[in-house]
N, C-alpha and C positions, 0 to 999 in steps of 0.2 A: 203950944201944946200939940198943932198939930203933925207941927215936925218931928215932934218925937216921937208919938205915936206910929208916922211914916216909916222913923228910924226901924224902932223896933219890931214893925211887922216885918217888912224888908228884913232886919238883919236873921229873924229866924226862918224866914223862906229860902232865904240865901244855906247857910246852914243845913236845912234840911236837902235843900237841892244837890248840894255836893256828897253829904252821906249814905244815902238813898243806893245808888248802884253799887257803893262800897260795901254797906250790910245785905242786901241782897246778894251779894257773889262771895259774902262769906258764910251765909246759910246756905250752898249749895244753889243757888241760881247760876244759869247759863246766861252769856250774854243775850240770846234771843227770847227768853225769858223776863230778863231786863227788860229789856227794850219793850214788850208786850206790857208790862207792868205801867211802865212809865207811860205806853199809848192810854192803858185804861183812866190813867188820873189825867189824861187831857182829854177823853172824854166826859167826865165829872164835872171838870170845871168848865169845860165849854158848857154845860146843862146848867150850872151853878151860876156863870158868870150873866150868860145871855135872858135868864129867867128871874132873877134878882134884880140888874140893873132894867130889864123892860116894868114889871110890878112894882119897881121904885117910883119910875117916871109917873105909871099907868095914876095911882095912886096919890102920888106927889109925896110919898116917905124915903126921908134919905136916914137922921141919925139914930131912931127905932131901932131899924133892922140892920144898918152896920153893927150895932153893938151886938146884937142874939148873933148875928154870924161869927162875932171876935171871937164870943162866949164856945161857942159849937166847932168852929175851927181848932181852938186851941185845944180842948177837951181832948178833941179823935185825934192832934196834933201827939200828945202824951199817951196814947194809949198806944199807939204805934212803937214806944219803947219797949212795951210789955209784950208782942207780939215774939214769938219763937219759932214763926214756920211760913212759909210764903204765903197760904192761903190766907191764915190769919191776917197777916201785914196785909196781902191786897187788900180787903172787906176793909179796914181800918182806913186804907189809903182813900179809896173810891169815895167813902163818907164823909171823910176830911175836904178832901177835891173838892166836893161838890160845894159845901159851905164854903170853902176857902173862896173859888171864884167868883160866886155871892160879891164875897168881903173885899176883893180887888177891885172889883169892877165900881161898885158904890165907891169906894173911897178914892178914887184916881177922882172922877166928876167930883166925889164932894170938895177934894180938895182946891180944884177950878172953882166953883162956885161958891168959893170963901173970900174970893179976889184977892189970893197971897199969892206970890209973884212963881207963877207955875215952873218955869226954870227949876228954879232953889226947890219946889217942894218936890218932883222928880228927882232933883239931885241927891237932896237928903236920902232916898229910898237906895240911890245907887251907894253910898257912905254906909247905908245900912245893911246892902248886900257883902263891900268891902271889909266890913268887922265881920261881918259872918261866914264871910268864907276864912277868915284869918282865924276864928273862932276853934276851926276844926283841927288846926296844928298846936293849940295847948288843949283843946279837951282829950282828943284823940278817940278815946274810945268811946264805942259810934250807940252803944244804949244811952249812955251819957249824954250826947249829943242829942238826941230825940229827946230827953228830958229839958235839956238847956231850951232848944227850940222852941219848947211847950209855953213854957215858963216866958221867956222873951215876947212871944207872939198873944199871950193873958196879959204881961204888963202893958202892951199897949193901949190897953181896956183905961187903966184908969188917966193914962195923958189925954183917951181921946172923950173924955165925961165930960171936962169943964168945957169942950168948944161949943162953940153958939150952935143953936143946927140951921138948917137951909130948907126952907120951902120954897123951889122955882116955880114961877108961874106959867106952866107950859098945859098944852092941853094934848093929851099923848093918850089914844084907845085902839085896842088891839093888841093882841100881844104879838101881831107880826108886824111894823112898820114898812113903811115902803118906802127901800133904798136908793138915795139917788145916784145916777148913772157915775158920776166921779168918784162915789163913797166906796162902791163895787170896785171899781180900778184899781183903787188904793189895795184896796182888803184883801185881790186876789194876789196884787205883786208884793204885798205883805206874808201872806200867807206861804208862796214861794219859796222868798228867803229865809224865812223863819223854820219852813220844813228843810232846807238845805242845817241851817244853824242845829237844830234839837237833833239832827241828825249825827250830829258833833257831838252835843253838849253830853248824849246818854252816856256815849265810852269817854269821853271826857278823860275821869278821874283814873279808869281803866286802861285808857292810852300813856297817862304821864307815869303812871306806877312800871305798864311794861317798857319805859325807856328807862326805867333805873331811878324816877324823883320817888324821895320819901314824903310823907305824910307833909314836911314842912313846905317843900318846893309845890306839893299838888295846893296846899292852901294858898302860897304866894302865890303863882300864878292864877291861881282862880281868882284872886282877891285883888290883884292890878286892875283885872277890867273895868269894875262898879268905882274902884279908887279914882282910875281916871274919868267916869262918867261922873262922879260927884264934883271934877273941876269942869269939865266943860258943857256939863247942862245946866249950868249958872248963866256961861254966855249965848247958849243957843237960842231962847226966847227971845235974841234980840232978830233974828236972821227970818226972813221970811218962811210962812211955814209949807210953804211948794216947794222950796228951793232945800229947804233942810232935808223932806224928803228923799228927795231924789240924791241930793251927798249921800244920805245915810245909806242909801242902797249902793251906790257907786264906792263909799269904803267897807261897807262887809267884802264885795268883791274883792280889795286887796287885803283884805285880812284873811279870810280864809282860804286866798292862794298863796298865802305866805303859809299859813299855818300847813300848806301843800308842801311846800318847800324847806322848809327850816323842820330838818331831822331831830338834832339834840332838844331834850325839854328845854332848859337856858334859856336856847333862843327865842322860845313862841314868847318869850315876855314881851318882844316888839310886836309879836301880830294881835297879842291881845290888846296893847295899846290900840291899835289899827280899831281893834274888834268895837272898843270903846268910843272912840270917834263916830262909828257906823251906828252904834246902840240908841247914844246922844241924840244926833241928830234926826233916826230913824222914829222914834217911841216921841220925844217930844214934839216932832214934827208933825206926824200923825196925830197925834190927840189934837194939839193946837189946830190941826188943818180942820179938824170935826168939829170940834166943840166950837169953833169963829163961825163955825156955818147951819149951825142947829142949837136949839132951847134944847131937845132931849141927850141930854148928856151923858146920864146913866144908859140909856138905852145902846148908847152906840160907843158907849164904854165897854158895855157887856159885850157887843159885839166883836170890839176889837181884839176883847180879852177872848172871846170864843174862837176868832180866826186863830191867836197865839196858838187854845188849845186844840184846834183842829189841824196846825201844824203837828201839834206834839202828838197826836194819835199815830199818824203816819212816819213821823220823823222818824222815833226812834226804833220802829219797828224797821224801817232801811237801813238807819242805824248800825243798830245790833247784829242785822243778818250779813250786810256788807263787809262789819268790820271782821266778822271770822273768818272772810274770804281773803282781803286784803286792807292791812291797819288802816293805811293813808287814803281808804277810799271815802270812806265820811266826810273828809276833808277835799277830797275831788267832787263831790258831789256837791256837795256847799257852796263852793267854789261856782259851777254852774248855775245852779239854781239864783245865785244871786244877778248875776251874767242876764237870766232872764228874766228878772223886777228889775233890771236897770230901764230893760224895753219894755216891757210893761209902762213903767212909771213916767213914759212919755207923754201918756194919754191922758196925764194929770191938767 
């Protein structure tokens, strides 16, 4: 049950991820507009994610409060169809954000502290990203799509009822912890990469549309990456979790210099392979490296998920501005930034 519940929150984050800069630049949004939008929901969920997952621990409440988040996310999830104007969609966004990173953050640990074999249940979420980005080349049209998403991300509610819950026995006070010297290394050469990546990921769908891909090609391609992360974060839990880190930084590097290099859309089907290898490796190696080394698992869940969204604050704000300057710079930029969690992630 609780794969499936992983599926389907995943498949409609995935979904919504991809529509989001599509319907904002057809209401009259600017790319640096965009990009400002999409900084605001990484700040919501960094608030959401890091204050959730620490009140879980603080507490010792894990399946309570996943559930009122599912409830709340998917609500402001739907209401976001109903929006007709940018202000409106933001306020809707920001609200969502904030429950939403709650809801990630507890269920990445809860799903560790069920003792199901962490690989496969990361992978499942990637399979659930892969139907949802495939999702948006037959629904098409993008109200539609925020209503699917809503829908998708509420039915997770009832596969995630029957699971047992989990009260760890951990003794966690403060709502600020104190981080240890390695955990820092990781988070900032994490944080790096990931702001070089959201830097991408904003124009993303706006890059593939101005090379000439239709609606069907922007979902294929989006939809390869999670596809390939669903087969090889099966095998990655077997691989030391130092050593996965640091691959997974060393292939973002050749992925996002491919994604430098390879002009026609087509092509980037190889670097998003690349892209997928680096994701695998990087997301499952990082949690396994935290959660083998600490009892607070939500706490440093949330944190992780907070670095993601304090990438995205910043990402696509460079993003958006860069890419009106020149297309392929998001993807130079990326490029670097990874270049520098490679050296970083020495000090692991």
């Amino acid at each position: 049950m609780i794969y499936l519940s992983k599926f389907l929150s995943e498949c409609s984050y995935a979904l919504l991820f991809l529509i989001t800069p599509l319907y904002l630049s057809e209401i009259g949004a600017p790319s640096s507009t965009i990009g400002a939008i999409v900084s605001l929901h990484g700040v919501f969920f960094f608030l959401g994610s890091y204050l959730a997952g620490r009140l879980s621990d603080i507490f010792r409440i894990r399946k309570s409060i996943t559930i009122v988040l599912l409830i709340l996310s998917s609500t402001f999830l739907f209401c976001q169809g109903l929006a007709r104007n940018i202000i409106s969609f933001t306020i809707l966004r920001m609200i969502f954000a904030f429950f939403a990173g709650g809801f990630f953050s507890i269920f990445t640990a809860y799903g560790y502290e069920l003792g199901v074999r962490y690989g496969t249940f990361l992978s499942i979420g990637s399979l659930g990203w892969a139907i949802g980005s495939f999702l948006f080349g037959f629904i098409k049209d993008l109200t539609k799509c925020f209503f699917a998403s809503a829908i998708l991300l509420f039915s997770a509610l009832f596969f995630f009822l029957p699971v047992r819950d989990v009260q760890p026995q951990i003794k966690a006070s403060g709502l600020f912890p104190r981080i240890p010297r390695n955990f820092l290394n990781l988070f900032f050469a994490f944080f790096i990469r990931h702001l070089g990546a959201t830097a991408v990921w904003v124009i993303f769908a706006i890059y593939l549309r101005s090379k000439g891909a239709n609606d069907f090609w922007i979902s294929f391609i989006t939809g390869i990456n999670p596809l390939f992360q669903f087969i090889i974060m099966n095998f990655v839990d077997r691989v030391d979790s130092n050593l996965s880190v640091k691959l997974g930084f060393i292939f973002s590097f050749c992925g996002f210099l491919l994604w430098s290099i390879l002009t026609h859309y087509k092509f980037l089907f190889f670097a998003q392979i690349v892209i997928a290898f680096s994701w695998s490796f990087l997301f499952v190696g990082i949690t396994r490296y935290i959660f083998e080394r600490t009892d607070e698992r939500a706490t440093y869940s949330g944190i992780t998920f907070s670095t993601i969204s304090l990438s995205s604050i910043a990402g696509p704000l460079i993003g958006g501005a860069i890419y009106g300057i020149f297309p392929l710079s998001p993807m130079i930029f990326a490029t670097m930034c990874c270049l520098i969690s490679i050296l970083l992630s020495r000090k692991l």
